[in-house]
Steps between C-alpha positions, in 0.01 A plus 500: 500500500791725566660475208184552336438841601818576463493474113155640497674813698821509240246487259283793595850691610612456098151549386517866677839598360390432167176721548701735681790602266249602274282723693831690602586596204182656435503676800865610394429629189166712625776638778769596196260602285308727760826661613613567135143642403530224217202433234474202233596607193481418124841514327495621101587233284819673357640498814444153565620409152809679561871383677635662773839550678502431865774722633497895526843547428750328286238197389705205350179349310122528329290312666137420374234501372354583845178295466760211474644574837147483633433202389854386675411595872159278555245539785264809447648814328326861500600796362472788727604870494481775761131751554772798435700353190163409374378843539842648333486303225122532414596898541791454214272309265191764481809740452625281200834385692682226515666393816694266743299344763525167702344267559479159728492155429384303769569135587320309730612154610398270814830572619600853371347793346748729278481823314669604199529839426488629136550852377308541176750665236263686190834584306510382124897555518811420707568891456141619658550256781849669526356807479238432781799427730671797446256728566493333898837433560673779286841483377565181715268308208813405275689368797185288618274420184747601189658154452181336509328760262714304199415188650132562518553667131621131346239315669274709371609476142503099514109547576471491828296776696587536834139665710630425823777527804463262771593644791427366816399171654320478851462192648289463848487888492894547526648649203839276375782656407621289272454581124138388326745430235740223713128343682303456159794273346605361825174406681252447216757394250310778292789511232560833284444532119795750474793573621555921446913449525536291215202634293405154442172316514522177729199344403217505279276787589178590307485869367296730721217725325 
């Protein structure tokens, strides 16, 4: 009889965990989202479509398209972007601009819940993105972004059009320091389609729209 109840109580213990994890994350991601004043939101297609780089300064590769990195992380994935941003960019558009915003990917998983954090890039050209970070950081653009400008300029001409910078990931809340770029290859083996110092492709990647 002991041992009975004993498996019936190991039972009921795993039984809870399983219910448990779930409901956690739920409550986690109400708690982030609250905090951050974050809404669903409905990505446009191009942006989707389109690679990225996932590192601010000195990327080393294209990754993409970023529907395919989606697809890579499993559990349930939202889009999300802040009440302000949304308001700032819905200003811009009636005013006929185009501009950077971000935006969040979240990841929930029984065990984890993640956001990646994407700054939408409008720019048609590796010279207007350029251009966009010169007019924040000044003179201190060529040091920072000019090497990468010719980078971004080959990629481009090979086809690929790069919409986004990944540029943070938070997992359990805490922001990581390490590189989206270094996690992304590392932890989800999400490999990249070009590599900006060599100007070649590395492998077969369908032409964006």
């Amino acid at each position: 009889m002991l041992k009975r109840w004993c498996l019936v109580a190991s039972v009921f213990m795993v039984a809870s965990l399983v219910i448990t994890a779930p409901v956690v994350s739920a409550e986690s991601c109400r708690a982030f989202r609250q905090k951050n004043g974050l809404q669903a939101y409905v990505p446009p297609e191009w942006f989707l479509r389109g690679y990225f780089i996932a590192c601010e300064k000195n990327p080393g590769y294209v990754f993409g398209p970023v529907q395919n990195f989606v697809g890579t992380l499993g559990g349930t994935t939202t889009w999300l972007i802040e009440d302000m941003e949304l308001k700032r960019l819905e200003a811009a558009s009636a005013d006929g601009k185009k501009i950077e915003y971000s935006l969040f990917l979240e990841a929930v998983s029984p065990d984890r819940t993640e956001y990646w954090v994407f700054v939408v890039l409008p720019y048609e050209s590796a010279q207007a993105w350029y251009d966009a970070k010169r007019a924040y950081h000044g003179r201190k653009a060529e040091e920072y972004y000019g090497k990468t400008r010719s980078e971004l300029e080959r990629a481009l001409s090979q086809g690929l059009n790069i919409n986004a910078e990944l540029r943070f990931w938070i997992e359990n809340g805490e922001t990581s320091l390490k590189t989206p770029e270094d996690v992304i290859m590392s932890k989800y083996k999400f490999q990249p389609v070009f590599d900006l110092g060599t100007g070649r492709r590395l492998s077969p990647a369908a032409k964006t729209e």
